[in-house]
Residue frames relative to the residue before (quaternion, step in Angstrom):
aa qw qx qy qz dx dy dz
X 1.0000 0.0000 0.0000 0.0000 0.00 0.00 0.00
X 0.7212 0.4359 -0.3275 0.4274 3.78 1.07 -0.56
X 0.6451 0.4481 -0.3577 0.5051 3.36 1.30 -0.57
X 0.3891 0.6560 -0.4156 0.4955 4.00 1.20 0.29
X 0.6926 0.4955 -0.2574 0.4567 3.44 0.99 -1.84
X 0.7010 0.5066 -0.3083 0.3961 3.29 0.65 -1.62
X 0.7572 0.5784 -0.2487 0.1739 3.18 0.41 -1.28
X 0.5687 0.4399 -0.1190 0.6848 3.57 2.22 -1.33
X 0.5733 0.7215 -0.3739 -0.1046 3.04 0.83 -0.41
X 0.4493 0.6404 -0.3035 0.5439 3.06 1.69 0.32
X 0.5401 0.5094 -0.2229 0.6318 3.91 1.26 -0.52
X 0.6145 0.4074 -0.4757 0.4797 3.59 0.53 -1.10
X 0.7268 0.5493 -0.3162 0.2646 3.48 0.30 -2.16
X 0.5099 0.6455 -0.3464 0.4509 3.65 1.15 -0.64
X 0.6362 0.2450 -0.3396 0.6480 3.80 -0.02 -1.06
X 0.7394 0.3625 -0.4757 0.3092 3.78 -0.69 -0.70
X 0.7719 0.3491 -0.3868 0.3643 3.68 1.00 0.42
X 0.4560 0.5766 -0.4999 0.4579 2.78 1.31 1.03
X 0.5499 0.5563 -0.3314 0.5276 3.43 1.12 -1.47
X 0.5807 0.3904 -0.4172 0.5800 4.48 0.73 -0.55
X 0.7732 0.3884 -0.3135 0.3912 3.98 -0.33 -0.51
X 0.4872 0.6185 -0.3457 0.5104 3.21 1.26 0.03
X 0.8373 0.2631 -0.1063 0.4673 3.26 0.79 -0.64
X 0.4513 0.6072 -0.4049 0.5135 2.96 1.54 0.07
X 0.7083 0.5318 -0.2545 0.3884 3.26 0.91 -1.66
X 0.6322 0.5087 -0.3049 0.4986 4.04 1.23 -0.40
X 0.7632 0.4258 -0.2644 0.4078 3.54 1.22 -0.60
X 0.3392 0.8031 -0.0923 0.4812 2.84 1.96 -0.49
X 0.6771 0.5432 -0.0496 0.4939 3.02 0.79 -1.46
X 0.7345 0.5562 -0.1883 0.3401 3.17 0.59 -1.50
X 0.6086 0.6216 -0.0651 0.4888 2.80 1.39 -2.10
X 0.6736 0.5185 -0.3513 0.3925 3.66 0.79 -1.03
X 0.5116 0.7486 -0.2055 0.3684 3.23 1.26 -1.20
X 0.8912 0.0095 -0.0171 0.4531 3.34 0.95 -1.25
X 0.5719 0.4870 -0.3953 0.5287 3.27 1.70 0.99
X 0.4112 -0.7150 0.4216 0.3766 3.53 1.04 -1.17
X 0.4666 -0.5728 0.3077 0.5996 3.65 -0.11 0.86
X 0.7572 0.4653 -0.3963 0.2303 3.73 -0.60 -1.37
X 0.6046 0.6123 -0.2822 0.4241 3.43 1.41 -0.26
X 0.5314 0.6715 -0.1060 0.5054 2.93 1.45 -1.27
X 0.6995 0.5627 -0.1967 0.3942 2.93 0.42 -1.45
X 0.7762 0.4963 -0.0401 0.3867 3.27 0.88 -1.80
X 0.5585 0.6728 -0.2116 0.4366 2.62 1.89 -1.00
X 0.6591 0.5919 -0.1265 0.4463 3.24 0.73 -1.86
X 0.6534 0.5380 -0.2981 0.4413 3.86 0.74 -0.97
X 0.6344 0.5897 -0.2197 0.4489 3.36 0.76 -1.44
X 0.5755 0.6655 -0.2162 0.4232 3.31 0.68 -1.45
X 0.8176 0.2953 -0.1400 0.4741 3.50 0.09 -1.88
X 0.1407 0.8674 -0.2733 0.3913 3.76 1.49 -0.33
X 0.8022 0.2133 0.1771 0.5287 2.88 -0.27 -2.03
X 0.6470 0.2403 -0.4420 0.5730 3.91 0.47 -0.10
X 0.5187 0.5601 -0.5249 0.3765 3.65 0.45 -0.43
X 0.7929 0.4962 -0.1977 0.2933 3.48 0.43 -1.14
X 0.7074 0.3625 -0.2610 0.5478 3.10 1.29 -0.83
X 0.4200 0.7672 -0.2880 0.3899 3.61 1.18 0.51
X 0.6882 0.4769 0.0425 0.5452 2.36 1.55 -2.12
X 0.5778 0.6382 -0.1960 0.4694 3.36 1.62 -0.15
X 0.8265 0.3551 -0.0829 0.4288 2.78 0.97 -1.28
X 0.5767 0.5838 -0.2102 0.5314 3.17 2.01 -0.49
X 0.8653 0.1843 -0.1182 0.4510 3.36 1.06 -0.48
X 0.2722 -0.7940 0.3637 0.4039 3.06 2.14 -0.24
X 0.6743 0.3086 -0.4416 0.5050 3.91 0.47 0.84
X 0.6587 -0.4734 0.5078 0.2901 3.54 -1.89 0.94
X 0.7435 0.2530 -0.1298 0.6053 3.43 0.00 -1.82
X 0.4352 -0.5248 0.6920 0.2374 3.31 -1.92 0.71
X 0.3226 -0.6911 0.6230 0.1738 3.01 -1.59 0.63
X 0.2109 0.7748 -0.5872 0.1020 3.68 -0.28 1.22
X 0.2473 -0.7332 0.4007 0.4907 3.22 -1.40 -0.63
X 0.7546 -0.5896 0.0015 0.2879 3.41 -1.44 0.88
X 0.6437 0.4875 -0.4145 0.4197 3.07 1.66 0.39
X 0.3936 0.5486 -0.6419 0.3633 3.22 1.38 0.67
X 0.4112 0.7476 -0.2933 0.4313 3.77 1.37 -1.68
X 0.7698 0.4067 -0.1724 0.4607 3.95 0.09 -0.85
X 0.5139 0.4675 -0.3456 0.6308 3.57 0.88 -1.30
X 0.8263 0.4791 -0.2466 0.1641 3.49 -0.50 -1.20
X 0.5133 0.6612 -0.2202 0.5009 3.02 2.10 -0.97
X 0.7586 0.4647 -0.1491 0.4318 3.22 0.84 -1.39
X 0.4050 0.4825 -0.4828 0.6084 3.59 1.52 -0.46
X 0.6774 0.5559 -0.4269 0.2232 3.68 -0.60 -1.59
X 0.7677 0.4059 -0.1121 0.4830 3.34 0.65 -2.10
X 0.6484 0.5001 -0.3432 0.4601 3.95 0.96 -0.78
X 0.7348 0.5339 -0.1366 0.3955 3.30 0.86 -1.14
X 0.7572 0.4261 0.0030 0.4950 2.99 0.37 -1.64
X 0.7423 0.3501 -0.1753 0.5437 3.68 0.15 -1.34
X 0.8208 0.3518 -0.0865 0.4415 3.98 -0.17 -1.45
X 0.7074 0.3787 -0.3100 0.5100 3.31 0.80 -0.73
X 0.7693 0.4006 -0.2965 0.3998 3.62 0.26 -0.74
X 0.4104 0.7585 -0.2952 0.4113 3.52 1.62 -0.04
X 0.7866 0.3229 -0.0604 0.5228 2.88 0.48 -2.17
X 0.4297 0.6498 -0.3949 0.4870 3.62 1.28 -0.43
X 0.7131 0.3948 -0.2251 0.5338 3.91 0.16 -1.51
X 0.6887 0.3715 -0.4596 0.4200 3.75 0.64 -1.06
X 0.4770 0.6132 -0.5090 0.3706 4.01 0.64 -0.94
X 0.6162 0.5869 -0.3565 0.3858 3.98 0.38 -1.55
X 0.7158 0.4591 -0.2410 0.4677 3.83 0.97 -0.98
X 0.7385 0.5468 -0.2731 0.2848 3.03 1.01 -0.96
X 0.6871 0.0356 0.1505 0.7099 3.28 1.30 -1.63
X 0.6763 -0.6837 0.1922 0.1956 3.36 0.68 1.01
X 0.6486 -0.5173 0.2539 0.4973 3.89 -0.28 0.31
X 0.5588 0.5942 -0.4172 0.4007 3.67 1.10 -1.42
X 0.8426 0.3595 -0.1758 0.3605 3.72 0.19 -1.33
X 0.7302 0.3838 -0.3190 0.4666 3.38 1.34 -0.29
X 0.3366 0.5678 -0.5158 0.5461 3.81 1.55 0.38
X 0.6239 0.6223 -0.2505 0.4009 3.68 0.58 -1.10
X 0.7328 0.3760 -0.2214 0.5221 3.35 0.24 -1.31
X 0.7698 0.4999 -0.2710 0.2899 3.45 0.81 -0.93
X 0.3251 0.6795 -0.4260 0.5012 3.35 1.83 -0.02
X 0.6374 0.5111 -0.4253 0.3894 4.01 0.43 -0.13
X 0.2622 0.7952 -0.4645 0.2883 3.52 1.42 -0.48
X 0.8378 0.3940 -0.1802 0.3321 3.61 -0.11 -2.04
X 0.5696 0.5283 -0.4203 0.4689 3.62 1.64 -0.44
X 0.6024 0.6377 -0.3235 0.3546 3.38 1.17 -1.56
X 0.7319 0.4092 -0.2576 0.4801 4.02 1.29 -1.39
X 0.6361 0.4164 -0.4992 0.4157 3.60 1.20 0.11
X 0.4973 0.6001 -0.4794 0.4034 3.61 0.73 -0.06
X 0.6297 0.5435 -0.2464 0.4974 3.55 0.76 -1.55
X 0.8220 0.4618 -0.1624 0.2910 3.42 0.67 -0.72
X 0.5230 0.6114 -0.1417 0.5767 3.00 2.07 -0.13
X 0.6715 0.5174 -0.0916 0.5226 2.79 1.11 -1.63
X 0.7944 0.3252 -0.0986 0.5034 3.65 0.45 -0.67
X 0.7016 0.3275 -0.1736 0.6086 4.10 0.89 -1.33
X 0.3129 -0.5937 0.6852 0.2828 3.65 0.24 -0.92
X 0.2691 0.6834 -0.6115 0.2943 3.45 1.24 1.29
X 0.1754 0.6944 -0.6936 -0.0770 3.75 -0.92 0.39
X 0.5259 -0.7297 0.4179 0.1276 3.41 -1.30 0.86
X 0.3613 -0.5259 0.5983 0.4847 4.40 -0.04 0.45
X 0.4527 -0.5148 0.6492 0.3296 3.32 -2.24 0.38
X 0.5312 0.4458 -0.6578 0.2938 3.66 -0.05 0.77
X 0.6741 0.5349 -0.3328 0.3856 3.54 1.10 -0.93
X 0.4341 0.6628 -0.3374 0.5083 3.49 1.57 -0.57
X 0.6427 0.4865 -0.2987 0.5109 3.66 0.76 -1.24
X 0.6656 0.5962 -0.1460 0.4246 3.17 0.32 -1.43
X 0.6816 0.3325 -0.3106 0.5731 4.32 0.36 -1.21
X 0.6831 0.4207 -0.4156 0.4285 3.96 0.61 -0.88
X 0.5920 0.5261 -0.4479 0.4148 3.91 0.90 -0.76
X 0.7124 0.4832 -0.2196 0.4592 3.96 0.58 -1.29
X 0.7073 0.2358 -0.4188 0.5184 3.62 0.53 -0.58
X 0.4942 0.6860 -0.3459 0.4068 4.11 0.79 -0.35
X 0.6847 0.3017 -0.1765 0.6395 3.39 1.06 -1.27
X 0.6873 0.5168 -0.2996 0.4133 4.11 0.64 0.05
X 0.7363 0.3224 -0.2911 0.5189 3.30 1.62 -0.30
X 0.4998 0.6107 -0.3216 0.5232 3.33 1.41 0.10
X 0.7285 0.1772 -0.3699 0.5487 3.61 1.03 -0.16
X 0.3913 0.7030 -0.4904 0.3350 3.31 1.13 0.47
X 0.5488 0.7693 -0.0664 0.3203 2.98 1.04 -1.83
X 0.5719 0.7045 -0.0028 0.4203 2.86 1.28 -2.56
X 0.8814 0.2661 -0.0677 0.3843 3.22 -0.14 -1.75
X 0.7577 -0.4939 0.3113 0.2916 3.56 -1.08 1.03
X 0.1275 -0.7289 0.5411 0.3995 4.03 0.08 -0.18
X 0.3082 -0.7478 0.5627 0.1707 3.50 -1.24 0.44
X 0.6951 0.4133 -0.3633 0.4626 3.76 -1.19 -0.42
X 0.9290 0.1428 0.0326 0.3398 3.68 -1.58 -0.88
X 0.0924 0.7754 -0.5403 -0.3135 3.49 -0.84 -0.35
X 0.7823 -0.4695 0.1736 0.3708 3.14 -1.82 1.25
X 0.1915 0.6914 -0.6876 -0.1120 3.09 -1.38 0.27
X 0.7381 -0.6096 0.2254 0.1810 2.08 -1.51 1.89
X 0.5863 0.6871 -0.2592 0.3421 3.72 0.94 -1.67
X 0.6954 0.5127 -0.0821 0.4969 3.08 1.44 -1.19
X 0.6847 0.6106 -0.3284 0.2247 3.45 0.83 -0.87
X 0.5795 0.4906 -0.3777 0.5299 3.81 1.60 0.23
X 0.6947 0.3691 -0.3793 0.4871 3.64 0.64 -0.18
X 0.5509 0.5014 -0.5000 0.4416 3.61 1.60 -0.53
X 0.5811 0.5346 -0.3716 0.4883 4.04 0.36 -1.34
X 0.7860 0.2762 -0.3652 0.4154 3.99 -0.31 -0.88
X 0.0349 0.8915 -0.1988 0.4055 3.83 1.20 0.06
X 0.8462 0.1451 0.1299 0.4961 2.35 -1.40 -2.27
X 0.6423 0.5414 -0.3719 0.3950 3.95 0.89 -1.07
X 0.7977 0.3733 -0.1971 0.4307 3.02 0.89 -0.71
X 0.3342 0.6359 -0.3989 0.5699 3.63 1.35 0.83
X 0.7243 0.3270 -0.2693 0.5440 3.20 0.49 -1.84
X 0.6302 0.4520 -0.4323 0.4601 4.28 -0.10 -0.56
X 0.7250 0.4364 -0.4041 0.3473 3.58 0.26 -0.67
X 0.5868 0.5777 -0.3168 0.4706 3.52 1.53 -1.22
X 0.6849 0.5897 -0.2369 0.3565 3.78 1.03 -0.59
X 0.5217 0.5933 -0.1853 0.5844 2.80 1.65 -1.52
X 0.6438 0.5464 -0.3651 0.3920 3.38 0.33 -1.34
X 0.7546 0.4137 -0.2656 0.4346 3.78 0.09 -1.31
X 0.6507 0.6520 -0.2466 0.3011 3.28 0.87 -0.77
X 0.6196 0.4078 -0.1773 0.6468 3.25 1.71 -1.44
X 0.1901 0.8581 -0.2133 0.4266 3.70 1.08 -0.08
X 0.8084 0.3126 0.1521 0.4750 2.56 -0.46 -2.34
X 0.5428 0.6759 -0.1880 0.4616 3.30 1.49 -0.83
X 0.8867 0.3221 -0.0897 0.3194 2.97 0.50 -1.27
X 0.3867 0.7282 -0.3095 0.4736 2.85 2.13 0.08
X 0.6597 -0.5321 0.2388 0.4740 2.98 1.17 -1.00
X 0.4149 0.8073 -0.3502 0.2312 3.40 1.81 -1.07
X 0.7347 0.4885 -0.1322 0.4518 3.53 -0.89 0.24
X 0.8709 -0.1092 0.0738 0.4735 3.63 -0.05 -0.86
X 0.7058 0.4113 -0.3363 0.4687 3.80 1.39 0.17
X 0.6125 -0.5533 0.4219 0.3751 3.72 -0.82 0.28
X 0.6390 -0.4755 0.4032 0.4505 3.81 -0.33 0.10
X 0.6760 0.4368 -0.3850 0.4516 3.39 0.24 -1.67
X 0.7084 0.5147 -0.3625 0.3190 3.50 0.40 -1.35
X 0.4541 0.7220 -0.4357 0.2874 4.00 1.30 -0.37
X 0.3066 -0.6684 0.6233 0.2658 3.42 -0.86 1.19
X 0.6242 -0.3926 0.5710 0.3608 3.96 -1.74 0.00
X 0.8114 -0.2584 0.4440 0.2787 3.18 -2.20 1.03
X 0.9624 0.0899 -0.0685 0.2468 2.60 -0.26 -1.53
X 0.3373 0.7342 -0.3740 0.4554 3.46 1.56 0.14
X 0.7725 0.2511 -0.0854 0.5770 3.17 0.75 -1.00
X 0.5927 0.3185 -0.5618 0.4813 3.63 0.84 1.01
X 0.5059 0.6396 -0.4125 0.4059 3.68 1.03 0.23
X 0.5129 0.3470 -0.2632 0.7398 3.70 0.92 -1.07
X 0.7236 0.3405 -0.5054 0.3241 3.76 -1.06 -0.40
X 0.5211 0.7441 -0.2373 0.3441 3.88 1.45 -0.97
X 0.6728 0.5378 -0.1442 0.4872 2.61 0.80 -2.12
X 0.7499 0.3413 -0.3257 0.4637 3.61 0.25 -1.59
X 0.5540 0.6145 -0.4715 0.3053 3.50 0.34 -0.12
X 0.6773 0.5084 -0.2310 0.4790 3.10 1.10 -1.22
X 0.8102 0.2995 -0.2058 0.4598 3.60 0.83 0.06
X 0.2148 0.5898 -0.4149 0.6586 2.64 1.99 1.30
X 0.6554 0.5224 -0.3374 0.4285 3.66 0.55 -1.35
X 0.8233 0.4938 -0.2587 0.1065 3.41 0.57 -1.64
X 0.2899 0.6268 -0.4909 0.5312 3.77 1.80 0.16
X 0.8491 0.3216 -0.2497 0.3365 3.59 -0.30 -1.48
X 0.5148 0.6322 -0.4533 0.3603 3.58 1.26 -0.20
X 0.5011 0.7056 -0.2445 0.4373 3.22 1.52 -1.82
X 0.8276 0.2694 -0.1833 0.4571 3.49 0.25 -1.37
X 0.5149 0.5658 -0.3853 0.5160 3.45 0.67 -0.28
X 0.7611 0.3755 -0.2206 0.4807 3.82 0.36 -0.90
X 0.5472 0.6082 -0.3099 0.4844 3.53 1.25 0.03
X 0.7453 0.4185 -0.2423 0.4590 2.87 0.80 -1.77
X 0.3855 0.7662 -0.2250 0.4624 3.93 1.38 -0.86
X 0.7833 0.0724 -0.1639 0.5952 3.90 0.82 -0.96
X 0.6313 0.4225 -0.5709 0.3114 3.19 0.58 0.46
X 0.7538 0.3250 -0.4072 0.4004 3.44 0.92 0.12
X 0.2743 0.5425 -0.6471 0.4602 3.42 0.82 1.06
X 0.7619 0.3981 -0.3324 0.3880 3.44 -0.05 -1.13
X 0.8183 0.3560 -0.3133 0.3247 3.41 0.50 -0.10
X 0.5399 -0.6636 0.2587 0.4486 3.05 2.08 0.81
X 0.6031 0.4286 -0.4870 0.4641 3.62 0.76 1.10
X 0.3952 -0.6946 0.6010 -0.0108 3.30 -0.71 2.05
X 0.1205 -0.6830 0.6371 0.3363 3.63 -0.79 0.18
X 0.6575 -0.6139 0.3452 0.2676 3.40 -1.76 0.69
X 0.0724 0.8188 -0.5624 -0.0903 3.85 -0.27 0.13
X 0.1945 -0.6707 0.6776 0.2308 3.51 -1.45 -0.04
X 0.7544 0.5776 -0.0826 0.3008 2.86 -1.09 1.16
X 0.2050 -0.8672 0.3166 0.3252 3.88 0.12 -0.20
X 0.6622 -0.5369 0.3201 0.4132 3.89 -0.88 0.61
X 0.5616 0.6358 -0.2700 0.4555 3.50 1.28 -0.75
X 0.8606 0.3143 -0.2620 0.3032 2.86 1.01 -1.18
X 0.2956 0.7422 -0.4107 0.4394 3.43 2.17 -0.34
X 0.5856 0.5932 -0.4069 0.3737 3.62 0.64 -1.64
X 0.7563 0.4639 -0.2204 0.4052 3.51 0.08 -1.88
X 0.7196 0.3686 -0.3688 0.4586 3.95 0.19 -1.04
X 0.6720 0.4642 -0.3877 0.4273 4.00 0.99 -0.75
X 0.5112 0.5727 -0.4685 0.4372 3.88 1.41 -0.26
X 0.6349 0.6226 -0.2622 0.3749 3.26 0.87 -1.28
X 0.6887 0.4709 -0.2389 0.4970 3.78 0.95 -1.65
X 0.5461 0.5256 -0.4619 0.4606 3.91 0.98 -1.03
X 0.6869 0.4888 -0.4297 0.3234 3.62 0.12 -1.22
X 0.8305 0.3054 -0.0665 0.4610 3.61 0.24 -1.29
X 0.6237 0.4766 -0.3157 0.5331 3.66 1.07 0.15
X 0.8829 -0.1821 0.0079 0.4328 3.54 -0.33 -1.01
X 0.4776 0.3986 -0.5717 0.5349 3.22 1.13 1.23
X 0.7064 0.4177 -0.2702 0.5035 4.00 0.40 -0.37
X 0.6367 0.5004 -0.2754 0.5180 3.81 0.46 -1.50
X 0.7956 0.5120 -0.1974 0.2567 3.10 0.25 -1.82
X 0.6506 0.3714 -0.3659 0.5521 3.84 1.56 -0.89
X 0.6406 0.5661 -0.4775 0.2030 3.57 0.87 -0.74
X 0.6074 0.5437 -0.3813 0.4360 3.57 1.38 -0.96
X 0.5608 0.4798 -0.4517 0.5013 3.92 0.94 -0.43
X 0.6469 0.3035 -0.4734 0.5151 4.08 0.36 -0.42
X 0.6709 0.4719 -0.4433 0.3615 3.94 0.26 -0.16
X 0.5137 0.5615 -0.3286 0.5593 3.46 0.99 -0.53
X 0.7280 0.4830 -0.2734 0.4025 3.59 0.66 -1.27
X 0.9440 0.1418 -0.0440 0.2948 3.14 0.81 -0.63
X 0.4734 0.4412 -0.2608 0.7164 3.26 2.47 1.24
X 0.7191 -0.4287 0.4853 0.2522 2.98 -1.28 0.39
X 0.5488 -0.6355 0.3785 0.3894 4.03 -0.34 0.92
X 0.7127 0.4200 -0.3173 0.4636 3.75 0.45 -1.35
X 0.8035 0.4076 -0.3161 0.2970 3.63 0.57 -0.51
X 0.5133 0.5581 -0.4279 0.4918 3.27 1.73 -0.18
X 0.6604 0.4681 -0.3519 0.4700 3.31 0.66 -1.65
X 0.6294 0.5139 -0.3714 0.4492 4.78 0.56 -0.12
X 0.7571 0.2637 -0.2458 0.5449 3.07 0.63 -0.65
X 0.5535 0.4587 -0.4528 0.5274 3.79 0.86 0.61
X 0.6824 0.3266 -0.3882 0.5263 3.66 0.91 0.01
X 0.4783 0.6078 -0.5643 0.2889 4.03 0.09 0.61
X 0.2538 0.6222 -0.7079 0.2174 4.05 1.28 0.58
X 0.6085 0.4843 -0.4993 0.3819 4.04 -0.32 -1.06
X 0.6453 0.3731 -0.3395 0.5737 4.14 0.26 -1.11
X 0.8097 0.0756 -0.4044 0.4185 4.15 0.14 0.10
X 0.3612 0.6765 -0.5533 0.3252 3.35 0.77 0.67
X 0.6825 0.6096 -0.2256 0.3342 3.51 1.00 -0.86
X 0.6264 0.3999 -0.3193 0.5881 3.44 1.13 -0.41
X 0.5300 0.5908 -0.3477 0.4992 3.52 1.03 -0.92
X 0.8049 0.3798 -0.1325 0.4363 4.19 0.22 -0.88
X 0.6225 0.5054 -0.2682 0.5339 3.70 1.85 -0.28
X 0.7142 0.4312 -0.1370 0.5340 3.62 1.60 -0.48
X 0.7830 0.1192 -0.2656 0.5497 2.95 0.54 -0.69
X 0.7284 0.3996 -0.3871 0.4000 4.04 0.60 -0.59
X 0.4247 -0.8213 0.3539 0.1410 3.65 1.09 -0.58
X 0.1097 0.8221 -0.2051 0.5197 2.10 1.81 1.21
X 0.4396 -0.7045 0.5081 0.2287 3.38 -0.59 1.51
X 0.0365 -0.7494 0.6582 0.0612 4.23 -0.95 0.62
X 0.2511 -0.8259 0.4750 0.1713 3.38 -0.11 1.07
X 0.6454 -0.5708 0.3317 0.3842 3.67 -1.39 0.03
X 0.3599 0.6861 -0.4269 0.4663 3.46 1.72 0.17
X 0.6699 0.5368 -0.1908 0.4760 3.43 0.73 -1.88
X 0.6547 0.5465 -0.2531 0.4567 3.72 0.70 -1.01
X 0.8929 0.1892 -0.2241 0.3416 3.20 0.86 -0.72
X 0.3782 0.7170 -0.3260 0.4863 3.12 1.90 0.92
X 0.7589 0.2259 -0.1972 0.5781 3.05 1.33 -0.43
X 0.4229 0.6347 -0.4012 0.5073 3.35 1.12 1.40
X 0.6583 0.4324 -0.1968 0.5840 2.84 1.50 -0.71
X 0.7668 0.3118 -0.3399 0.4464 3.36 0.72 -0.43
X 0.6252 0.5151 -0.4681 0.3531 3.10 0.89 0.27
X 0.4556 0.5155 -0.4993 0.5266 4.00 1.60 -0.34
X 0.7992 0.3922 -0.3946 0.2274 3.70 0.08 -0.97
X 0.6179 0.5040 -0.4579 0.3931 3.80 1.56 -0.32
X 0.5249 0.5996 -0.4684 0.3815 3.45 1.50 -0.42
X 0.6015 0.4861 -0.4576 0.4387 3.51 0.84 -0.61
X 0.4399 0.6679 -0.3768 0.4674 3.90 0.59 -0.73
X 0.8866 0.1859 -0.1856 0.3807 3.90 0.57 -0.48
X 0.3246 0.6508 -0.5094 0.4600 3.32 2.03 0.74
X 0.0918 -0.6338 0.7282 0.2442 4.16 -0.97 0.31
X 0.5911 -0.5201 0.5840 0.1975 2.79 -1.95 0.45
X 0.7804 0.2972 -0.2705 0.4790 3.12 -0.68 1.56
C-alpha cells in the first residue's frame, strides 16, 4: 500500500485536488453571495497566507524560506499569473457568460499544461495518457455542457470579453502550475537542490497576495462610487457569515488544494496533474444529487464515467 502511495503519488495528489475544490467551490459559493468575488478573492489569499506560514514554520522550523531567487521569481510569477489574474478573469468570465460556458472553456487548461510542459520541461506524455487527458477533459465538458448554468444571465454585449476571459483563466491556471513546477526546481536545478510542495506554495501565496492588492484598490473605489450614487450591491445573507464559509474554503482550497496541486505537478507530468485537477464538475454531481436534490440525468452519469476511465488511464506507466 506505501509503494502504491509513493508510486501515484503525484496522480493520487491530483484527484485529492479535485475532491479539495469541490468543497471549496460550495463554500466559496456561499461566501461569494455575501462578500462579492473581489472580496472573496482577496479574502481567500490572505487567509491561506497565514496557514501557509505557520505550516511552513512548523514543518521546517524557519519563517522565511530558504530558496534561490530564481526559484523566488518562478514562484512570484506562478502566484500573480495563477492565483491573482487567472482566478480573477476566471470569476469575472462567471458574470459575463456565466459558469456553464466558462467551466467549459476552461476544460482546455490540461491541453494548454501539456503544451507548457513540452515546450519548456521536455515533458511528453505515452499515447495511453493522451487517450486518457482527451477521455477526462471529454467526459468533463459534456457534463459541463449537461448541467443547467446558474447565477447571471448572458449578456450578449458581454459575451466576447466574457469567452476571451475564460481563455485566459484557463492559460493562466496552466501557466501558473507550470512556472510552479518551475520554481520547485524542475527543468534547470538538480533534485537535491528541489525546494518542498509546500515551500513553494507559500512564496507562490504570498506573491499572490500582492497580486490581489491593485485589484482590491480598484475594487474598493469602484464600491464608493456606487454608494454615493445610491447603488448598494445586492447580497444574501450576512458579512459575518461570508467571513466564516470563506474561512472554511481558504482552509481546503488554496491552503490544502492549492499545495496538493504543487505535490502533483511535483511529481507527474504537467498535462496529467493539471487533468486530474480539473474533475471538480465530475464530483460536483454526486455532491448536488444528495445534498441539493437535484435531478442528475443519464447524460451527466455518463460524463462522469468517462472521465473517470480516462483519469484511471492517467495512472497506467508505460512499461
Amino acid at each position: 500500500m506505501i509503494y502504491l502511495i509513493d508510486t501515484y503519488k503525484g496522480e493520487i495528489a491530483g484527484v485529492a485536488t479535485s475532491v479539495l475544490w469541490t468543497a471549496t467551490s460550495l463554500l466559496f459559493a456561499e461566501a461569494g453571495r455575501r462578500l462579492g468575488p473581489a472580496m472573496l478573492n482577496g479574502l481567500r489569499i490572505f487567509i491561506a497566507i497565514l496557514l501557509l506560514g505557520f505550516t511552513h514554520r512548523l514543518l521546517t522550523g524557519q519563517w522565511v524560506p530558504d530558496a534561490h531567487w530564481r526559484q523566488v521569481a518562478f514562484l512570484a510569477a506562478s502566484g500573480i499569473v495563477g492565483l491573482s489574474i487567472g482566478d480573477q478573469a476566471l470569476f469575472t468570465a462567471f458574470v459575463d457568460i456565466g459558469p456553464r460556458l466558462s467551466m467549459l472553456i476552461m476544460t482546455t487548461s490540461p491541453l494548454m499544461a501539456a503544451m507548457f510542459g513540452w515546450v519548456a520541461l521536455g515533458e511528453t506524455l505515452h499515447g495511453l495518457a493522451w487517450i486518457g487527458v482527451a477521455l477526462t477533459i471529454a467526459g468533463v465538458a459534456w457534463v459541463v455542457v449537461e448541467r443547467p448554468a446558474r447565477g447571471p444571465t448572458m449578456d450578449h454585449r458581454f459575451f466576447l470579453r466574457g469567452v476571451s476571459l475564460a481563455l485566459i483563466g484557463a492559460a493562466c491556471q496552466a501557466g501558473g502550475l507550470l512556472l510552479s513546477k518551475q520554481g520547485i526546481g524542475h527543468g534547470w536545478l538538480p533534485e537535491e537542490s528541489h525546494i518542498a510542495p509546500q515551500t513553494a506554495t507559500f512564496l507562490r501565496m504570498s506573491f499572490a497576495g500582492i497580486g490581489m492588492i491593485p485589484i482590491l484598490i480598484v475594487h474598493t473605489l469602484r464600491e464608493r462610487q456606487r454608494r454615493a450614487a445610491g447603488r448598494f450591491p445586492k447580497r444574501i445573507g450576512t458579512p459575518r457569515g461570508g467571513v466564516a464559509f470563506a474561512c472554511g474554503g481558504a482552509v481546503v482550497g488554496p491552503f490544502l488544494g492549492v499545495w496538493m496541486s504543487l505535490v502533483a505537478s511535483d511529481n507527474t507530468d504537467l498535462g496529467i496533474a493539471q487533468t486530474l485537477c480539473s474533475l471538480t464538475p465530475i464530483f460536483l454531481l454526486p455532491v448536488v444529487y444528495f445534498v441539493h436534490k437535484e435531478h442528475v440525468s443519464p447524460r451527466a452519469i455518463t460524463g462522469a464515467v468517462v472521465a473517470v476511465v480516462g483519469s484511471s488511464l492517467l495512472f497506467v506507466r508505460p512499461g
